[in-house]
C-alpha positions in Angstrom: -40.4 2.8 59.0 -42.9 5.2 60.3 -46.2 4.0 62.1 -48.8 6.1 60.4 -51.9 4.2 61.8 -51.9 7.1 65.0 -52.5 9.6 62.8 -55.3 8.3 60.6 -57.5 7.5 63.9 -60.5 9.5 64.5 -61.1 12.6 66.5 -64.2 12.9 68.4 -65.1 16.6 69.5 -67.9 17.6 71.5 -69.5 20.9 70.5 -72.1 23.0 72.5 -74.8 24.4 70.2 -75.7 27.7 71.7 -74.5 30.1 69.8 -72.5 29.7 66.6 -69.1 30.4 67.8 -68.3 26.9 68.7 -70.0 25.5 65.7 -68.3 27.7 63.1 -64.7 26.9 65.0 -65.4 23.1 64.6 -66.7 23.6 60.9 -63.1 25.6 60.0 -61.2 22.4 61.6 -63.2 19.8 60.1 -62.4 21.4 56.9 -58.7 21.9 57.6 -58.4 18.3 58.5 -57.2 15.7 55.5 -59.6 13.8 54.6 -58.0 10.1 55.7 -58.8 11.5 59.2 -61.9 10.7 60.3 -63.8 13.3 62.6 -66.9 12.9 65.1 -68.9 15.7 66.0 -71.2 15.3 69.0 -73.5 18.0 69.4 -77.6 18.7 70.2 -77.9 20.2 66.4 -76.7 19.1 63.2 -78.2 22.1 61.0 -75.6 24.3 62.8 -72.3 23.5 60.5 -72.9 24.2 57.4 -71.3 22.0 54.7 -69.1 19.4 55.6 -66.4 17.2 54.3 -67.2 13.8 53.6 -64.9 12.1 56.5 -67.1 14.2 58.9 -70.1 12.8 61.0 -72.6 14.7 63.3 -73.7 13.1 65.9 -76.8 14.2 68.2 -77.0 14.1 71.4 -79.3 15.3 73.8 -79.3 19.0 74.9 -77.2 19.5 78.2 -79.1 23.1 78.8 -82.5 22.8 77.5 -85.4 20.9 80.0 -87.4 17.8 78.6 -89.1 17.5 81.4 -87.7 14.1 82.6 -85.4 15.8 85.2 -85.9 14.7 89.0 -88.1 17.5 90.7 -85.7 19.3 93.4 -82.5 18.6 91.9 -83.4 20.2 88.3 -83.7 23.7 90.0 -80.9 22.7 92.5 -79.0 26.2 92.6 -75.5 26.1 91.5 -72.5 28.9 92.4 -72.6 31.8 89.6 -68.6 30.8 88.8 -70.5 27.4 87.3 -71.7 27.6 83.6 -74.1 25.3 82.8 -74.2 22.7 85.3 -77.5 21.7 85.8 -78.2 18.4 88.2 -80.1 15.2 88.0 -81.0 15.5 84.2 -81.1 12.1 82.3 -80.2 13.8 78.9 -77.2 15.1 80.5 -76.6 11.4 81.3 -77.6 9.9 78.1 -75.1 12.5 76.2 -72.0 11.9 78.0 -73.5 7.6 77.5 -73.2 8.4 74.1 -69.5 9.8 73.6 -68.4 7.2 76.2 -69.5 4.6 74.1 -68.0 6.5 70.7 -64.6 6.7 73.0 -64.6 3.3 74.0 -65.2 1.0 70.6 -63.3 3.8 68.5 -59.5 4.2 69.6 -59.5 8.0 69.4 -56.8 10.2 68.6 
């Protein structure tokens, strides 16, 4: 008899909302997916997908590009190499993102 509990668990997938390129992949896969598979979508917008199935959540999470001003003065404007995209230090909403799919990853066992 085949174990077919695997396949039903959920898929958690990060997606970067600049642009719409990333957002209109994950849309096409949510909508692909059956629907006995549930799908988590972390990202800073929610407007960004379009309609979704109904086994599909949004999740925000705070902006990993965009300043609130809570970042620690000298390490905010830290330079960085030009080979790094995006990698901005001593931001708590960085922190409080990557808090928030650890949390999703740890009481959800993930496919």
């Amino acid at each position: 008899m085949k174990d077919t509990t695997f396949a039903r668990r959920p898929i958690g997938y990060f997606v970067h909302h600049q642009g719409r390129g990333h957002a209109q992949r994950c849309a096409a896969l949510a909508r692909a997916l059956p629907e006995d598979r549930p799908l988590t979508i972390f990202c800073a917008r929610d407007d960004i997908f379009g309609d979704l199935p109904g086994h599909v959540e949004v999740r925000r999470v705070p902006s990993l590009f965009e300043a609130t001003g809570d970042e620690a003065p000298g390490l905010a404007d830290m330079s960085t190499p030009d080979t790094l995209h995006c990698a901005p230090v001593g931001w708590p909403s960085i922190r409080e993102a990557m808090a928030t799919l650890a949390q999703w990853f740890r009481a959800t066992p993930p496919r």
